[in-house]
N, CA, C and O atoms as a Tinker XYZ file with bonds, in Angstrom:
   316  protein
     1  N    116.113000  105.797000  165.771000    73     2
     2  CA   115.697000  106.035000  164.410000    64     1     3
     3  C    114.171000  106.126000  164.324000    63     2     4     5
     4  O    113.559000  106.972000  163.673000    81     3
     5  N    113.674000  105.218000  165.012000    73     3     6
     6  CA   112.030000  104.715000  165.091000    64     5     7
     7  C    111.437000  106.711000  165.599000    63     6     8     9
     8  O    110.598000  107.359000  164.973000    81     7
     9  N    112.085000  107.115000  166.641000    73     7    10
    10  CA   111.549000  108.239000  166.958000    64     9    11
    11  C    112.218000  109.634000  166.362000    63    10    12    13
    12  O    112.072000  110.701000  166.958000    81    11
    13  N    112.904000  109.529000  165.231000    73    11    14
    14  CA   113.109000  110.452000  164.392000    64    13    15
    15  C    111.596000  110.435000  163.617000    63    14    16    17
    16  O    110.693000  111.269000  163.698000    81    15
    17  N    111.646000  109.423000  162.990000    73    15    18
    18  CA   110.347000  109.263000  161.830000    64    17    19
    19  C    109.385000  109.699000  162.339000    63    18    20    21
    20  O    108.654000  110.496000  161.751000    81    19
    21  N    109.112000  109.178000  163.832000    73    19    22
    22  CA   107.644000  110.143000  164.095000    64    21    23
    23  C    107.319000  111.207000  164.459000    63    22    24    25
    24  O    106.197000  111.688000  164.302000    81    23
    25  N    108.553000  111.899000  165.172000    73    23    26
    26  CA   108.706000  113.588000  164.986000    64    25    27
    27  C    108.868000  113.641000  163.703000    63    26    28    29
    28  O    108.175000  114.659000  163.706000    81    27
    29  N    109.202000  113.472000  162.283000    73    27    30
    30  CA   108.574000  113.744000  160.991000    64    29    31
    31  C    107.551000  113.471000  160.526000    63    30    32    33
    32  O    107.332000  113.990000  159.431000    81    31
    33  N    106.622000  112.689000  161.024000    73    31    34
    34  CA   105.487000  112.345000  161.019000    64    33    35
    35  C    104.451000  113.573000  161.312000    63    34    36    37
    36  O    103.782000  114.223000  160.509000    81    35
    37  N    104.536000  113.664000  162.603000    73    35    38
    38  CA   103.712000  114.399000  163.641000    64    37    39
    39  C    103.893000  115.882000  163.219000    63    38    40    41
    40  O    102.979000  116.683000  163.418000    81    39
    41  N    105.195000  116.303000  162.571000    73    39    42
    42  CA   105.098000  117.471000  162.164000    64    41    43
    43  C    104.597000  117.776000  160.778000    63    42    44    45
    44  O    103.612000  118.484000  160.570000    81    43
    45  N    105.218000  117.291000  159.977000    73    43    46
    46  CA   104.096000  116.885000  158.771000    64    45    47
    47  C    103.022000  117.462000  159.237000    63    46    48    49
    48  O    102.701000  118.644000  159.117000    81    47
    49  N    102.079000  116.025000  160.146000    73    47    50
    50  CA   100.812000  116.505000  159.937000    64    49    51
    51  C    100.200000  118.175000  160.572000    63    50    52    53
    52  O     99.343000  118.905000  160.074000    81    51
    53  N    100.977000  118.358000  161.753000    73    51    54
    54  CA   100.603000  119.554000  162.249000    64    53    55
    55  C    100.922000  120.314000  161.047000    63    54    56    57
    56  O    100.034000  120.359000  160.195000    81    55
    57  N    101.925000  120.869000  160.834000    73    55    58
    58  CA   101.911000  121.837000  159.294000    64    57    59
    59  C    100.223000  121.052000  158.224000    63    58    60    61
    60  O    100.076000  121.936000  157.380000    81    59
    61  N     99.706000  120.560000  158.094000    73    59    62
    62  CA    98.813000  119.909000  157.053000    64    61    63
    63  C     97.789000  120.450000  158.031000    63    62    64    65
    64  O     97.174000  121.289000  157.374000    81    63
    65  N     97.405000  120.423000  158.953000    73    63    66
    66  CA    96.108000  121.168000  159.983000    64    65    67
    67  C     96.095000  122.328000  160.093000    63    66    68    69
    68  O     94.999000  122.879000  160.199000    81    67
    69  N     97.372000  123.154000  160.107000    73    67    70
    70  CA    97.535000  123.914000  160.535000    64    69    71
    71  C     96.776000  124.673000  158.847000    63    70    72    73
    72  O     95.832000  125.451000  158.984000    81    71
    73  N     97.292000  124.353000  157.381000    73    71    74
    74  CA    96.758000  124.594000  156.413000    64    73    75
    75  C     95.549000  124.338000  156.259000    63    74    76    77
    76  O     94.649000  125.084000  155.873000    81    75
    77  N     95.519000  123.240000  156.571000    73    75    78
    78  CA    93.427000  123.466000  156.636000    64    77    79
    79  C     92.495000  124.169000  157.354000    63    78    80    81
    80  O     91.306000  124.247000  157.042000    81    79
    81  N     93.129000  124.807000  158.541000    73    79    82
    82  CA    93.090000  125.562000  159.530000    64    81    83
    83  C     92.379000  127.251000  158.628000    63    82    84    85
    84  O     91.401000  127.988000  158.504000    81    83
    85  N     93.860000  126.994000  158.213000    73    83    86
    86  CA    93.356000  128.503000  157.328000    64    85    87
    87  C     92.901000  128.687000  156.355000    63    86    88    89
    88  O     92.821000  129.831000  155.907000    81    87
    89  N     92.370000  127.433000  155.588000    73    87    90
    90  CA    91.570000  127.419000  154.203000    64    89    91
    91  C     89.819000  127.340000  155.085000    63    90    92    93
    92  O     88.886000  128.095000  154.810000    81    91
    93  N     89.790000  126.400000  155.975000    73    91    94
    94  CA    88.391000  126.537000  156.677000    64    93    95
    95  C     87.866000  127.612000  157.326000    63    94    96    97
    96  O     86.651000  127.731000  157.488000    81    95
    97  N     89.194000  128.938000  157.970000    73    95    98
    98  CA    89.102000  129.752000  158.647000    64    97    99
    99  C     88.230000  131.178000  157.395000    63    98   100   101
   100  O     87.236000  131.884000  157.567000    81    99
   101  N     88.992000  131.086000  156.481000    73    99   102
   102  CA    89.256000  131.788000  155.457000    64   101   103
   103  C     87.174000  131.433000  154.933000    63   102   104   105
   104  O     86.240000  132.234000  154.920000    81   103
   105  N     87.197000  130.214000  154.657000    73   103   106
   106  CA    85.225000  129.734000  154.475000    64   105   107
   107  C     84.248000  130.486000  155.073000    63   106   108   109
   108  O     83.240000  131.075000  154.683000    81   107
   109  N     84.930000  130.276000  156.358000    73   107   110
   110  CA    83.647000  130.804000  157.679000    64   109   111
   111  C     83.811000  132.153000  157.389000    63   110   112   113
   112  O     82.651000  132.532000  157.231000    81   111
   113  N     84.580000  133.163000  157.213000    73   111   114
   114  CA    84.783000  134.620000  157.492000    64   113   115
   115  C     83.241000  134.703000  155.991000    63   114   116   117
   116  O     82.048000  134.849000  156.256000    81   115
   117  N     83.801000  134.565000  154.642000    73   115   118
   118  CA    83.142000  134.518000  153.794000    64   117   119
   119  C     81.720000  133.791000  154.195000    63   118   120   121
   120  O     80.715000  134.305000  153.703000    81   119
   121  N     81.603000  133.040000  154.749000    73   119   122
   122  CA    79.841000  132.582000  155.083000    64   121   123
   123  C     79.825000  133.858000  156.098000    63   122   124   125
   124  O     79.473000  134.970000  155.703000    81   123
   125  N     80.139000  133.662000  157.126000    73   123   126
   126  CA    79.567000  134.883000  158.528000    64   125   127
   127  C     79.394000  136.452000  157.184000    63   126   128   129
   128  O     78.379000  137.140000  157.292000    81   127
   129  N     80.173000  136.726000  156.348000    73   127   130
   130  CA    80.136000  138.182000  155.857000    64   129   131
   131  C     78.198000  137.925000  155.456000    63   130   132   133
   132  O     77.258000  138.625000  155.830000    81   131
   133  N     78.180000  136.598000  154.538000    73   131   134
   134  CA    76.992000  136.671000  153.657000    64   133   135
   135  C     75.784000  136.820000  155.210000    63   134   136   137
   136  O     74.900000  137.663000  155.368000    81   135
   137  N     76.104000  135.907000  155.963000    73   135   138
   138  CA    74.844000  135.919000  157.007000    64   137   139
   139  C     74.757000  137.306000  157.533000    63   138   140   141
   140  O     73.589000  137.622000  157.759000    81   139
   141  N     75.528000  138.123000  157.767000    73   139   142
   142  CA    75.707000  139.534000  158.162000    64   141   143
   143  C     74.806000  140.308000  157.335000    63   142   144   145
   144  O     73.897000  141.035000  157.735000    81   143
   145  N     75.193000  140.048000  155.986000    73   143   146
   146  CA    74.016000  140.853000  155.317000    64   145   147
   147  C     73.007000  140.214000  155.191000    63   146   148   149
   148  O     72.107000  140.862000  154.657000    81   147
   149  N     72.720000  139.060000  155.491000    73   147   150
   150  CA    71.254000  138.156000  155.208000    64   149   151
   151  C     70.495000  139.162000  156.467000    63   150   152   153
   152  O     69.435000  139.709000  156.161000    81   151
   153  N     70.980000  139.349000  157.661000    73   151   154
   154  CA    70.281000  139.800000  158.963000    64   153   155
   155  C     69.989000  141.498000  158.810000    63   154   156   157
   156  O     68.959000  142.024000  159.234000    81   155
   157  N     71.358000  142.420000  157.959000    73   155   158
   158  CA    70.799000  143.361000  157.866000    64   157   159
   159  C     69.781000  143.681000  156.592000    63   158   160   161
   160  O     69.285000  144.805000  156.514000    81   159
   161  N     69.575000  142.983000  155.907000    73   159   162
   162  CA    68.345000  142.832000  154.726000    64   161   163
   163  C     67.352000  142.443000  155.565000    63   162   164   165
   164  O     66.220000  142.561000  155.097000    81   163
   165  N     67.460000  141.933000  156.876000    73   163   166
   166  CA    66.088000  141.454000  157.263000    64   165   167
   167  C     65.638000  142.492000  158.281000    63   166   168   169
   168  O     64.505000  142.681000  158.721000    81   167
   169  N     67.053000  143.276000  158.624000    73   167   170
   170  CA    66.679000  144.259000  159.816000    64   169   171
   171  C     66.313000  145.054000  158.832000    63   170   172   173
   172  O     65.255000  144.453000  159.019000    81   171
   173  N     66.113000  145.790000  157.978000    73   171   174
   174  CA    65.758000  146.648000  156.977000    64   173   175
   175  C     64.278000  146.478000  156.271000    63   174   176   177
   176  O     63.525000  147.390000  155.928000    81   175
   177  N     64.018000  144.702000  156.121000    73   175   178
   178  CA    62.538000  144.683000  154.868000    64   177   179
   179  C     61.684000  144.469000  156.245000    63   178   180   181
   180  O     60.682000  145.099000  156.586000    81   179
   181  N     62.314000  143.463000  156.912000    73   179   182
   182  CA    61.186000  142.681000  157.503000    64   181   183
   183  C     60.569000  143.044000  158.925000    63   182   184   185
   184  O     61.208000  143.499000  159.873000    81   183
   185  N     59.273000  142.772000  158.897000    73   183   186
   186  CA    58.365000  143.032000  160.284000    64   185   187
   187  C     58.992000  142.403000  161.295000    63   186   188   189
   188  O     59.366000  141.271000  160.987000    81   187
   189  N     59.279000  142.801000  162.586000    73   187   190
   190  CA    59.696000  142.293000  163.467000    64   189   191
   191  C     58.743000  141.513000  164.466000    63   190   192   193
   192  O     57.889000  142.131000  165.102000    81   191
   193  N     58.887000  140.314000  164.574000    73   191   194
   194  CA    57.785000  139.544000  165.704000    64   193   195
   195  C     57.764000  139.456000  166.867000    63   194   196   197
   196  O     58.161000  140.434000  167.501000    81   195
   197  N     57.237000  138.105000  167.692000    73   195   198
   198  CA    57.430000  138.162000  168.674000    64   197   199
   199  C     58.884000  137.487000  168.937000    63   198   200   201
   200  O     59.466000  138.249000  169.709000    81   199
   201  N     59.501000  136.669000  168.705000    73   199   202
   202  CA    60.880000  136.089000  169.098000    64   201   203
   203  C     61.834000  136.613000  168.406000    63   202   204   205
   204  O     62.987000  136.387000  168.773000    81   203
   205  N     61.569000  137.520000  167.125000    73   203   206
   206  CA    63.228000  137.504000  166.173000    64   205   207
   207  C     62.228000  139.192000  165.937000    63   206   208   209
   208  O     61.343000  139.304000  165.089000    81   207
   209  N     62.654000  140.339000  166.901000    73   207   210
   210  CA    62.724000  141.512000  166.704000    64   209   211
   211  C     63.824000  142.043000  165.916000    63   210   212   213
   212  O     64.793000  141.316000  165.695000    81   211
   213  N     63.780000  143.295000  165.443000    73   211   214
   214  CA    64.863000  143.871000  165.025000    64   213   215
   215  C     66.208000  143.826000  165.871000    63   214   216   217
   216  O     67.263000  143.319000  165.491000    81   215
   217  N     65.959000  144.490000  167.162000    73   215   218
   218  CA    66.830000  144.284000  167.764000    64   217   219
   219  C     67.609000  142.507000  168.325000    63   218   220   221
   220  O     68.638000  142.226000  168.940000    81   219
   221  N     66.698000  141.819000  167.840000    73   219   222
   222  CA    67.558000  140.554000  168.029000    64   221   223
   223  C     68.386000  140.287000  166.683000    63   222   224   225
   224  O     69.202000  139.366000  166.636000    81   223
   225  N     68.264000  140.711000  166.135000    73   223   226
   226  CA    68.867000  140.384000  164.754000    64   225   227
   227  C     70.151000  141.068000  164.503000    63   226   228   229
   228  O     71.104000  140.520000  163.950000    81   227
   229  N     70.133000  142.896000  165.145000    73   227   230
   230  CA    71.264000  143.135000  165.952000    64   229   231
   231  C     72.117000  142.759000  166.457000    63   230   232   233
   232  O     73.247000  142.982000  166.022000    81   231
   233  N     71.913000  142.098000  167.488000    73   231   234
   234  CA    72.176000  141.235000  168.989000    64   233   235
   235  C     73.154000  140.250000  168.121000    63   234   236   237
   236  O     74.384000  140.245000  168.178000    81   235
   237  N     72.289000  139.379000  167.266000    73   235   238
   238  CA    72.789000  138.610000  166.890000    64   237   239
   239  C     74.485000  138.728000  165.901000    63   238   240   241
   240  O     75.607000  138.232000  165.993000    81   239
   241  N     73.970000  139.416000  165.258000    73   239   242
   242  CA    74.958000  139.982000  164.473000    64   241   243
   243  C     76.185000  140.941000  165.244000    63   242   244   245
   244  O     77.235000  141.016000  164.606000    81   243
   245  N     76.138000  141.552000  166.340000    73   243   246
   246  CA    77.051000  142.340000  166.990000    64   245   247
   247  C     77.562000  140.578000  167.611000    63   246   248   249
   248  O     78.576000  140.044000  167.161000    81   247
   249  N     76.715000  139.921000  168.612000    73   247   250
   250  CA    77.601000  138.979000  169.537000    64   249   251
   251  C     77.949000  137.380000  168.761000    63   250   252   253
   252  O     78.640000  136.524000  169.313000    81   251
   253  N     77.454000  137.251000  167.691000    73   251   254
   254  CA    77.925000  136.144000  167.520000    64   253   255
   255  C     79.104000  136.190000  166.124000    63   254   256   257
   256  O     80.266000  135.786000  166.092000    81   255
   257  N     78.271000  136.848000  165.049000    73   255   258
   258  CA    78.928000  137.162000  163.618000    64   257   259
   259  C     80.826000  137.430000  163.341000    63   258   260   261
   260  O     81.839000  137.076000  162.739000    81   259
   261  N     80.154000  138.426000  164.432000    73   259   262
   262  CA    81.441000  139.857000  164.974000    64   261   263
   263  C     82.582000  139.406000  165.340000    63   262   264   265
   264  O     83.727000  139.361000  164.892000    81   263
   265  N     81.923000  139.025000  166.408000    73   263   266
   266  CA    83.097000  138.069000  167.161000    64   265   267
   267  C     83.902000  137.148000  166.503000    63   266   268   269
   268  O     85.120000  137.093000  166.675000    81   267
   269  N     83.126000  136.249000  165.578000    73   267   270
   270  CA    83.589000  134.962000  165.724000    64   269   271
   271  C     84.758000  134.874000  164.324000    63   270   272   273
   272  O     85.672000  134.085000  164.086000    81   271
   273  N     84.154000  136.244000  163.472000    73   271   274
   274  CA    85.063000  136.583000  162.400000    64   273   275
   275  C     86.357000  137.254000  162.981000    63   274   276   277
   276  O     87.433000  136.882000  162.512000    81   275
   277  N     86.340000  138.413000  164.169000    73   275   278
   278  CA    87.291000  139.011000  164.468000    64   277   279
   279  C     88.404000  137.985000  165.052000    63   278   280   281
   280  O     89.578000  138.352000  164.996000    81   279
   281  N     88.118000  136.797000  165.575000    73   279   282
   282  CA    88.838000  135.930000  165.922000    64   281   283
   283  C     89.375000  134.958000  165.329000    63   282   284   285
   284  O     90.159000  134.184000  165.878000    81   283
   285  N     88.867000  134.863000  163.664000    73   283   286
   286  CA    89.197000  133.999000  162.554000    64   285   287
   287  C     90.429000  134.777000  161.978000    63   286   288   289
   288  O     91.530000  134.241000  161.855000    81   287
   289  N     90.150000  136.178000  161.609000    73   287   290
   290  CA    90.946000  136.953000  161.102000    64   289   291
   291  C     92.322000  137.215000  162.340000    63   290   292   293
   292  O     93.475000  137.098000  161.925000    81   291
   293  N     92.181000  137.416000  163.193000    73   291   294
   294  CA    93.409000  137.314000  164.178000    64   293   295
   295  C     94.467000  135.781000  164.110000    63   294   296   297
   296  O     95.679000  135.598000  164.222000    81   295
   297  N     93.497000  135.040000  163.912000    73   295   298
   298  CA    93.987000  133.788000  163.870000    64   297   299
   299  C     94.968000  133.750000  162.660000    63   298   300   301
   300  O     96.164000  133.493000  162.796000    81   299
   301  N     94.310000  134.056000  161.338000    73   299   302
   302  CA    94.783000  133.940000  159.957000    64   301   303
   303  C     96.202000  135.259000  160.048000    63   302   304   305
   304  O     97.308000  135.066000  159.543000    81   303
   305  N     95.880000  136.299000  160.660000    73   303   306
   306  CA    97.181000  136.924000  160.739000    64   305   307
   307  C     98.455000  136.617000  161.374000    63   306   308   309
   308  O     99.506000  137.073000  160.923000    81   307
   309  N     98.398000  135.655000  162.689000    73   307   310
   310  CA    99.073000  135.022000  163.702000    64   309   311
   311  C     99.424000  133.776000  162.290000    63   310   312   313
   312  O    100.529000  133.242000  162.394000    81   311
   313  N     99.052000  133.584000  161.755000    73   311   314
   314  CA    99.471000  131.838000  161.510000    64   313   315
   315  C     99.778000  132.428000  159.798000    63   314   316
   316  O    100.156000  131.639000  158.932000    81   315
């Protein structure tokens, strides 16, 4: 009996992560969109220096943004 309850337990909570999963997943896509355009407003107004060129701002936005949304959204379709 003792290990019925905690396979209802344990699943419970996985279903409850698994929902926060996709309400937090669902956050980040919406922040990464805004930073996406924060970088191309900056690849557009701003002078490029010595450490944060245009092309890093690129860079940035193709390898980190890109990615990390295309893998949120795969996630949110799978689940």
């Amino acid at each position: 009996m003792f290990i019925n309850m905690y396979l209802h337990v344990r699943t419970y909570k996985m279903g409850k992560n698994r929902k926060h999963m996709k309400k937090l997943r669902k956050k980040r896509i919406n922040s990464m969109e805004k930073q996406i355009d924060e970088h191309e407003e900056k690849i557009e107004h701003e002078k490029g220096r010595k450490d944060t060129t245009k092309d890093y701002w690129k860079k940035e936005i193709d390898e980190k943004f890109l990615k990390q949304k295309d893998e949120d959204e795969k996630y949110l379709e799978e689940n």
